[in-house]
Phi, psi and omega in degrees: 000316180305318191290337175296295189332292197280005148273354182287318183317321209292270229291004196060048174253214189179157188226151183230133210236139161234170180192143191223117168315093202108341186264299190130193208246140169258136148278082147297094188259110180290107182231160206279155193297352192287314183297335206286096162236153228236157154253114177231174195219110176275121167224162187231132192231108195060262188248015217259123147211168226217137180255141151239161185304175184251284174006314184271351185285113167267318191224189185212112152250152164258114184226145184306159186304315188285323190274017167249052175249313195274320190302315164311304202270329151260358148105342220219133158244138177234131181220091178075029178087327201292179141245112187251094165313127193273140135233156161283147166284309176337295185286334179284346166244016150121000190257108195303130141340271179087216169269106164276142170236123165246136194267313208248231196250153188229141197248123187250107173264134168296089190265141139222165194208083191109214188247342160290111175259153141210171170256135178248126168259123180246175177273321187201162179230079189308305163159184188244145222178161207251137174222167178242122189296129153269104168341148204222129185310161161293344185290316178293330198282003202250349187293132178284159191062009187259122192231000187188216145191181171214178160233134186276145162001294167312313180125347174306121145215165202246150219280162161248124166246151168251087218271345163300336187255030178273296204313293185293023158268334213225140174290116183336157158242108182280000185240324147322117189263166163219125187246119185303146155306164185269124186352317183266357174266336188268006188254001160250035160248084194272146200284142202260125178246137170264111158249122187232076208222132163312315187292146183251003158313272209284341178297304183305262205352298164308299181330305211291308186320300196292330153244023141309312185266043171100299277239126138339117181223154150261138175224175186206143233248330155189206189269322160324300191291311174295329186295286192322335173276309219287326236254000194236314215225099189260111179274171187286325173183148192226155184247116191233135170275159149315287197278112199198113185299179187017040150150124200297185164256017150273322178312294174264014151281323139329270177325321177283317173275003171243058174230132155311318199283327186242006195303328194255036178262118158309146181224134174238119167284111169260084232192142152308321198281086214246025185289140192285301185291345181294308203301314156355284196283339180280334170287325140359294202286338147124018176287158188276336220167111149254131206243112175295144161292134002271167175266170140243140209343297180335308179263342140334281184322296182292307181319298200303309166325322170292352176253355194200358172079191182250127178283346161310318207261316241276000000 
C-alpha cells in the first residue's frame, strides 16, 4: 500500500479511503490528466487532424460516391432503428465543405455521445491508436467540443474532440454537395483486391483470374504482411486463407475488424479447412464469406462483385 501510495504521490495525485462499518473500505485515485490515456481515432479533415474517442464509434461505414450523394441530399444516415444526423468535419471546425467529387470510398464514422447520435464525413481515417490527453489552455479549453489534446509520434499536436456535442453547436450545411463522378471518371476507379495466402502457388494463380476480370490486385504472404501493406494501402476487399505462419487468417481478420480504420473491408475465407467450427468462428469475427478450397471461379467472382462491384461492366 505504502509503495502504491507514494508513486501516485511521485505524479502528483492522491489516493483517498473512505470505510464504512460492515461494507468495507473505497480506495479512491486521483491522477493529474496529463496521466490519462485513451484509444482514440485519428481522422483528417483537409490539411487537420483531430482525435476522437474510440469509445464514441458505434460503426465506420464506406460508401461509394452515388450513396454517400443520397445521404448529402436527406441529411440523415438510418442505422440499425438510429437516426445520425450527416455532418462534414469541414464544417463543424468553421471550414466550408463546398462540392466534393469524390473517385474512391468515403469513410463515415457513426458517433454517440449520451443519448446524442451523428454521422461523421471525415477526409481521410488515419486509424485508432493509444494516446496520452494532455491539459488543455483555457482559452482552447472553452472552445466547444474541445475535451483535450496529444501529441503524436511525429511531435504534432493534436486536438481531442467530441464532434456530436460540436455538431448540436453548430447548423447542417445544407449547401455541401457531394457530386458522383462521371461515368469515364468512374471507369479508372478500378477495385483493389487483397490476396492473403502462404502459397505463392494459389497467390499467382488467384492474381491472374482477378485481373483477367479487370480488378487491381495485391497479395501478402500472411497476416503480418498484409497489415504492414494496409498501413499504406486499404484495398477494397481481401480474400484470406487460415492457415498461415506467424498470423492466421482469423487472427487477421480480427485485427481488421477491430481498427475503426479497416472495420468495413469485405473479407472472403477461402480455406480447405471447411469445418462447422472454423465457420463458426469466422462469423463471430464478423467475415463476409466463407468459400472452401477448391472454389469455384464463378462464385468467387460474384462474392467478390456483391461487394465492390465488376469493373468488367464500366
Amino acid at each position: 500500500m505504502d509503495v502504491g501510495r507514494n508513486e501516485i504521490t511521485a505524479t502528483r495525485g492522491r489516493i483517498e479511503t473512505d470505510s464504512s462499518a460492515g461494507k468495507g473500505t473505497t480506495f479512491s485515485i486521483y491522477l493529474p490528466l496529463t496521466l490519462a490515456v485513451a484509444q482514440a481515432v485519428l481522422v483528417r479533415a483537409g490539411e487537420s487532424v483531430f482525435a476522437v474517442s474510440s469509445a464514441m464509434v458505434e460503426q465506420v461505414m464506406r460508401l461509394k460516391p452515388e450513396e454517400l450523394a443520397a445521404y448529402y441530399r436527406s441529411l440523415v444516415i438510418e442505422h440499425r432503428g438510429n437516426s445520425y444526423p450527416l455532418h462534414n468535419l469541414q464544417h463543424l471546425i468553421g471550414r466550408k465543405a463546398g462540392d466534393m467529387e469524390l473517385q474512391g470510398y468515403s469513410s463515415i464514422l457513426l458517433l454517440r455521445s449520451g443519448v446524442q447520435r451523428i454521422a461523421l464525413h471525415v477526409d481521410e481515417l488515419i486509424g485508432n491508436q493509444e494516446v496520452v490527453v494532455k491539459h488543455i489552455n483555457p482559452q482552447p479549453a472553452r472552445l466547444p467540443g474541445i475535451t483535450g489534446a496529444t501529441v503524436l509520434g511525429d511531435g504534432r499536436v493534436v486536438l481531442i474532440m467530441n464532434p456530436v456535442l460540436l455538431a448540436h453547436r453548430v447548423q447542417p450545411d445544407v449547401t455541401a454537395t457531394v457530386v458522383p463522378p462521371s461515368r469515364a471518371a468512374s471507369a479508372t476507379v478500378i477495385p483493389l483486391v487483397m490476396v492473403v495466402d502462404d502459397s505463392l502457388t494459389v497467390r499467382k494463380i488467384t492474381g491472374r483470374l482477378l485481373e483477367r476480370e479487370g480488378y487491381r490486385v495485391c497479395t501478402a504472404k500472411d497476416g503480418i504482411d498484409a497489415l504492414e501493406q494496409i498501413k499504406d494501402t486499404l484495398p477494397d476487399i481481401m480474400l484470406v486463407d487460415i492457415e498461415m505462419p506467424r498470423m492466421d487468417g482469423f487472427d487477421l481478420s480480427s485485427n481488421i475488424r477491430h481498427d475503426p480504420r479497416t472495420a468495413a473491408i469485405p473479407i472472403i475465407i477461402i480455406s480447405s479447412r471447411t469445418a462447422d467450427k472454423h465457420r463458426n468462428r469466422a462469423q463471430e469475427i464478423g467475415v463476409n464469406v466463407f468459400l472452401g478450397k477448391p472454389y469455384e471461379e464463378s462464385e468467387l467472382l460474384r462474392q467478390i462483385a456483391q461487394f465492390v462491384g465488376n469493373p468488367t461492366l464500366h
